[in-house]
C-alpha positions in Angstrom: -17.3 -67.9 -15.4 -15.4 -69.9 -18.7 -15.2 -66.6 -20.0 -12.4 -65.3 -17.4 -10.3 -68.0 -17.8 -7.1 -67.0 -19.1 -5.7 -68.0 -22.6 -2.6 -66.2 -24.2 -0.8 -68.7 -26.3 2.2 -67.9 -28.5 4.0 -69.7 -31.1 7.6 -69.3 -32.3 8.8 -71.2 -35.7 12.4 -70.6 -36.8 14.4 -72.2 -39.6 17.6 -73.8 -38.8 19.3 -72.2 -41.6 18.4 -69.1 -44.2 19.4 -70.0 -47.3 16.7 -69.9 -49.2 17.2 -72.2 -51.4 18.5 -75.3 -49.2 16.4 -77.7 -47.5 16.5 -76.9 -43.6 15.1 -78.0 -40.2 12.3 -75.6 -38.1 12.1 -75.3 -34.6 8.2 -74.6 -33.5 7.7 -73.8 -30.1 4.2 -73.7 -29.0 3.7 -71.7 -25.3 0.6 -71.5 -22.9 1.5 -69.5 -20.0 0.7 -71.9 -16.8 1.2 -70.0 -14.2 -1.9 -70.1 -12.8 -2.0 -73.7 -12.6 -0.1 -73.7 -9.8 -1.8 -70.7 -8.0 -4.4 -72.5 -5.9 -6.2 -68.7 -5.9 -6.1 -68.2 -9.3 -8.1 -69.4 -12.7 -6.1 -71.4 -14.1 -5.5 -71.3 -18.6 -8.5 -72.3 -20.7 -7.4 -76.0 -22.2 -6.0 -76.1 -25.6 -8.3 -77.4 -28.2 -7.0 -77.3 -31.0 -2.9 -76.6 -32.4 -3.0 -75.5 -35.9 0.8 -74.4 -36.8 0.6 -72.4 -40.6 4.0 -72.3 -41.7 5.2 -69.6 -43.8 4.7 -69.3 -47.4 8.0 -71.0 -49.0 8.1 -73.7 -46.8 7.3 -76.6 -48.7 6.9 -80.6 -48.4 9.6 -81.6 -51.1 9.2 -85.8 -52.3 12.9 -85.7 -53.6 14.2 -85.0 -50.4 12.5 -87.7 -48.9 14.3 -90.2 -50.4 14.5 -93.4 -47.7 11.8 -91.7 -45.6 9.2 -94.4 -44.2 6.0 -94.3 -43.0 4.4 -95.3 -39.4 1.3 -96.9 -39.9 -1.8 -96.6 -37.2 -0.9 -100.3 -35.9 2.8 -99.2 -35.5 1.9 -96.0 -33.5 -0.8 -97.7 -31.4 -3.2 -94.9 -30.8 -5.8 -96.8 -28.9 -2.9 -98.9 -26.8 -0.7 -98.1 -24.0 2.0 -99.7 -25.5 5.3 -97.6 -27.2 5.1 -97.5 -30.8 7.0 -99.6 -32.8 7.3 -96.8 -35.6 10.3 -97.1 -38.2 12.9 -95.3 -37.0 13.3 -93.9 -40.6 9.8 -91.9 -40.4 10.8 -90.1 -37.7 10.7 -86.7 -38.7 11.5 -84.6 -35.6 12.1 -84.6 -32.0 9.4 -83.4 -29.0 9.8 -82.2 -25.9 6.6 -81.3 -23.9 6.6 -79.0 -20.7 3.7 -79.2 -17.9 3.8 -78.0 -14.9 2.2 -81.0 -13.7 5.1 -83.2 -14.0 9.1 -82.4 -12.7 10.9 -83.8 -15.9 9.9 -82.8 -19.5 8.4 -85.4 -21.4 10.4 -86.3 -24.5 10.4 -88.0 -27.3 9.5 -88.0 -32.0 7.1 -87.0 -34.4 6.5 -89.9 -37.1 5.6 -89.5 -40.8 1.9 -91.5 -40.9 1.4 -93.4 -43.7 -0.2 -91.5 -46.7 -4.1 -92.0 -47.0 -4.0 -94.9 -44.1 -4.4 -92.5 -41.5 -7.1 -91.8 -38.8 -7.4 -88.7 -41.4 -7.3 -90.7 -44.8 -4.6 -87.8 -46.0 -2.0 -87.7 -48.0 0.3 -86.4 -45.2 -0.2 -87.1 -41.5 2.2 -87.3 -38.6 2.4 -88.7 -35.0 3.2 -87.6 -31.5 4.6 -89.9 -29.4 6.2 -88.1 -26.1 7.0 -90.2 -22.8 8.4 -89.3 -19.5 10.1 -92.8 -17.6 10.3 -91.2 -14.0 6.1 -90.6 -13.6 5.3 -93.7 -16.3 3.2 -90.5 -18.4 3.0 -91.0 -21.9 1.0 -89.1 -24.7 0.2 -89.9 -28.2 -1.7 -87.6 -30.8 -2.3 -87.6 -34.5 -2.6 -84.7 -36.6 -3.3 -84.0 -40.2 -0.8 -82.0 -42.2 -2.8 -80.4 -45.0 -1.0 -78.5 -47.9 -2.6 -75.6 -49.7 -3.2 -76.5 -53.6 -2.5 -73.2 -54.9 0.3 -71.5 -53.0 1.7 -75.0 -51.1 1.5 -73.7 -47.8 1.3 -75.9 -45.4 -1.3 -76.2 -42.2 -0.2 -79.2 -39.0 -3.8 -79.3 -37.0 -3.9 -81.5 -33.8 -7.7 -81.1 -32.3 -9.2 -82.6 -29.1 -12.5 -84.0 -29.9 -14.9 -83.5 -27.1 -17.4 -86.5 -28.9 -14.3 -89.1 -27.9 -14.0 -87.9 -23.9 -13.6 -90.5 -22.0 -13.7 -93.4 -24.9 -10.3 -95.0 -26.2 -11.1 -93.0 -29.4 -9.8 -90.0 -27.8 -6.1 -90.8 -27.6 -6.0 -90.2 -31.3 -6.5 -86.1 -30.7 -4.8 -83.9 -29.0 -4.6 -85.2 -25.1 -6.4 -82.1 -23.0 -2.9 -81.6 -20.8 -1.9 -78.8 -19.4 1.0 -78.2 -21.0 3.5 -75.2 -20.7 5.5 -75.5 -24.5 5.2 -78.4 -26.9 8.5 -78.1 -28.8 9.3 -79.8 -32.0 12.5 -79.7 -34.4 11.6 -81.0 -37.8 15.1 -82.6 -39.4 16.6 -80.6 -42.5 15.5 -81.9 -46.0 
Protein backbone atom coordinates (compact mmCIF):
# COMPACT_ATOMS: atom_id res chain seq x y z
CA UNK A 1 0.00 0.00 0.00
CA UNK A 2 3.38 2.66 -0.48
CA UNK A 3 1.53 3.63 -3.39
CA UNK A 4 -1.29 5.53 -1.35
CA UNK A 5 0.81 7.31 0.72
CA UNK A 6 0.49 10.92 0.21
CA UNK A 7 3.20 13.26 -1.27
CA UNK A 8 2.46 16.93 -2.46
CA UNK A 9 5.48 18.94 -1.83
CA UNK A 10 5.85 22.61 -2.98
CA UNK A 11 8.66 24.86 -3.13
CA UNK A 12 8.66 28.75 -3.04
CA UNK A 13 12.04 30.74 -3.93
CA UNK A 14 11.87 34.51 -3.85
CA UNK A 15 14.59 37.11 -4.30
CA UNK A 16 14.99 39.69 -1.64
CA UNK A 17 15.27 42.41 -4.11
CA UNK A 18 14.53 42.79 -8.09
CA UNK A 19 17.00 44.62 -9.52
CA UNK A 20 18.43 42.72 -11.85
CA UNK A 21 21.51 43.64 -11.91
CA UNK A 22 22.49 43.73 -7.99
CA UNK A 23 23.52 40.96 -5.99
CA UNK A 24 20.55 39.84 -3.61
CA UNK A 25 19.49 37.25 -0.95
CA UNK A 26 16.69 34.22 -1.86
CA UNK A 27 14.23 32.93 0.42
CA UNK A 28 13.48 29.00 -0.50
CA UNK A 29 10.79 27.56 1.33
CA UNK A 30 10.49 23.92 0.84
CA UNK A 31 6.72 22.48 2.21
CA UNK A 32 5.40 18.75 2.74
CA UNK A 33 2.02 18.93 4.00
CA UNK A 34 2.06 16.79 7.47
CA UNK A 35 -1.08 16.66 8.27
CA UNK A 36 -1.53 13.24 8.39
CA UNK A 37 1.19 12.67 10.62
CA UNK A 38 -0.73 13.53 13.32
CA UNK A 39 -3.93 11.76 12.26
CA UNK A 40 -3.53 8.43 13.99
CA UNK A 41 -6.36 7.20 11.05
CA UNK A 42 -4.63 8.46 8.34
CA UNK A 43 -1.47 7.52 5.93
CA UNK A 44 0.73 9.66 6.84
CA UNK A 45 3.37 11.68 3.68
CA UNK A 46 5.79 9.49 1.82
CA UNK A 47 9.47 10.48 3.33
CA UNK A 48 11.43 12.96 1.41
CA UNK A 49 14.23 11.52 -0.45
CA UNK A 50 15.82 13.68 -2.10
CA UNK A 51 15.64 17.98 -2.18
CA UNK A 52 16.88 19.18 -5.39
CA UNK A 53 16.18 23.15 -5.42
CA UNK A 54 16.90 24.53 -9.53
CA UNK A 55 17.13 28.10 -9.17
CA UNK A 56 16.14 30.25 -11.97
CA UNK A 57 18.18 30.96 -14.90
CA UNK A 58 20.10 34.36 -13.98
CA UNK A 59 20.89 33.44 -10.63
CA UNK A 60 24.40 32.94 -10.56
CA UNK A 61 27.36 31.95 -8.04
CA UNK A 62 29.56 35.29 -8.49
CA UNK A 63 33.61 34.76 -6.98
CA UNK A 64 33.94 38.68 -6.68
CA UNK A 65 31.28 38.90 -4.41
CA UNK A 66 32.71 36.56 -2.26
CA UNK A 67 35.36 38.42 -1.20
CA UNK A 68 36.19 37.34 2.73
CA UNK A 69 33.89 34.26 2.27
CA UNK A 70 35.50 31.01 4.10
CA UNK A 71 34.98 27.65 3.87
CA UNK A 72 33.74 24.88 6.49
CA UNK A 73 35.70 21.92 6.09
CA UNK A 74 34.08 18.19 6.83
CA UNK A 75 36.12 18.15 10.32
CA UNK A 76 34.68 21.60 11.18
CA UNK A 77 31.01 20.44 10.39
CA UNK A 78 31.37 17.08 11.95
CA UNK A 79 29.11 14.99 9.93
CA UNK A 80 29.74 11.67 11.61
CA UNK A 81 29.75 13.49 15.36
CA UNK A 82 27.17 14.72 17.60
CA UNK A 83 29.00 17.51 18.45
CA UNK A 84 28.01 21.40 17.03
CA UNK A 85 30.25 22.42 14.28
CA UNK A 86 32.91 24.63 14.74
CA UNK A 87 32.32 26.18 11.18
CA UNK A 88 33.79 29.76 10.46
CA UNK A 89 31.37 32.05 11.15
CA UNK A 90 32.46 33.78 7.75
CA UNK A 91 31.14 30.69 5.51
CA UNK A 92 27.94 30.91 6.76
CA UNK A 93 25.90 31.58 3.87
CA UNK A 94 22.27 31.63 5.13
CA UNK A 95 20.02 30.93 7.98
CA UNK A 96 17.54 27.61 8.48
CA UNK A 97 14.62 27.08 10.16
CA UNK A 98 13.15 23.54 9.98
CA UNK A 99 9.34 22.73 10.91
CA UNK A 100 8.15 19.10 12.06
CA UNK A 101 5.36 18.36 13.52
CA UNK A 102 7.13 16.07 15.68
CA UNK A 103 8.73 18.64 17.82
CA UNK A 104 6.93 22.02 19.56
CA UNK A 105 9.72 24.57 18.70
CA UNK A 106 11.23 24.96 15.13
CA UNK A 107 14.58 23.91 14.90
CA UNK A 108 16.98 26.71 13.81
CA UNK A 109 20.01 27.35 12.83
CA UNK A 110 22.96 28.08 9.16
CA UNK A 111 23.88 26.79 5.99
CA UNK A 112 27.91 26.75 5.62
CA UNK A 113 29.93 27.19 2.35
CA UNK A 114 31.93 23.50 2.29
CA UNK A 115 35.26 23.69 1.28
CA UNK A 116 35.71 23.43 -2.65
CA UNK A 117 36.72 19.82 -3.77
CA UNK A 118 37.27 18.63 0.08
CA UNK A 119 33.84 17.65 0.31
CA UNK A 120 31.92 14.35 1.04
CA UNK A 121 31.12 15.26 -2.86
CA UNK A 122 34.70 16.29 -4.10
CA UNK A 123 32.92 19.52 -5.84
CA UNK A 124 33.74 22.62 -6.43
CA UNK A 125 30.73 24.02 -4.40
CA UNK A 126 29.06 22.21 -1.51
CA UNK A 127 27.23 23.52 1.52
CA UNK A 128 26.09 22.39 5.05
CA UNK A 129 23.04 22.10 7.13
CA UNK A 130 23.41 22.39 10.55
CA UNK A 131 19.81 23.04 12.30
CA UNK A 132 19.41 22.47 16.31
CA UNK A 133 16.52 22.76 18.55
CA UNK A 134 17.89 23.29 22.66
CA UNK A 135 14.50 22.53 24.32
CA UNK A 136 14.19 18.57 22.84
CA UNK A 137 18.36 18.34 22.49
CA UNK A 138 17.41 17.41 18.37
CA UNK A 139 19.87 18.34 16.09
CA UNK A 140 20.30 17.62 12.27
CA UNK A 141 23.14 17.93 9.93
CA UNK A 142 23.17 17.25 6.02
CA UNK A 143 25.46 17.94 3.16
CA UNK A 144 24.46 18.68 -0.23
CA UNK A 145 26.25 19.31 -3.52
CA UNK A 146 25.57 22.53 -5.27
CA UNK A 147 26.22 21.79 -8.98
CA UNK A 148 26.32 24.64 -11.58
CA UNK A 149 25.34 24.16 -15.20
CA UNK A 150 28.47 24.80 -17.68
CA UNK A 151 26.53 26.20 -20.37
CA UNK A 152 23.78 28.48 -19.05
CA UNK A 153 25.20 28.66 -15.13
CA UNK A 154 22.19 27.59 -13.60
CA UNK A 155 22.55 26.34 -10.63
CA UNK A 156 21.09 22.78 -9.01
CA UNK A 157 21.35 22.42 -4.48
CA UNK A 158 20.69 18.35 -4.19
CA UNK A 159 20.47 16.96 -0.56
CA UNK A 160 19.64 12.97 -0.96
CA UNK A 161 19.06 10.30 1.70
CA UNK A 162 21.02 7.30 0.88
CA UNK A 163 19.13 4.16 1.78
CA UNK A 164 22.88 2.12 1.49
CA UNK A 165 23.97 4.28 4.85
CA UNK A 166 20.58 3.42 7.03
CA UNK A 167 21.43 2.89 10.17
CA UNK A 168 25.47 3.38 9.77
CA UNK A 169 27.14 6.83 10.96
CA UNK A 170 27.64 7.32 7.18
CA UNK A 171 24.11 8.43 6.96
CA UNK A 172 24.18 11.67 8.82
CA UNK A 173 26.05 13.06 5.77
CA UNK A 174 22.47 12.92 3.60
CA UNK A 175 19.49 14.20 4.05
CA UNK A 176 18.12 12.98 7.71
CA UNK A 177 14.62 10.95 6.71
CA UNK A 178 12.52 13.60 9.22
CA UNK A 179 9.32 14.43 8.89
CA UNK A 180 9.53 17.73 8.33
CA UNK A 181 6.70 20.34 7.50
CA UNK A 182 9.04 23.39 5.69
CA UNK A 183 12.76 23.57 5.55
CA UNK A 184 13.34 27.30 5.11
CA UNK A 185 16.54 28.90 4.08
CA UNK A 186 17.53 32.71 3.38
CA UNK A 187 20.74 32.84 1.39
CA UNK A 188 22.62 36.45 2.39
CA UNK A 189 22.70 39.11 -0.57
CA UNK A 190 25.98 39.10 -2.68
Amino acid sequence: GCNRLPFEPSIRVTPDGQAGSTPTGLNVDEHVPQEATLNPEGLVESDVKGLSVVLPEGVVLNPAAADGLLACSEAQIGLLNDEAPSCPGASKVATVKIKTPLLPNPLTGAAYLGAQNANPFGSLVAMYIYAEDPVSGIHVKAAGEVLENPVTGQLTAHFEHDPVFDGAAEASQFLPQLAFEDVELHFFGG
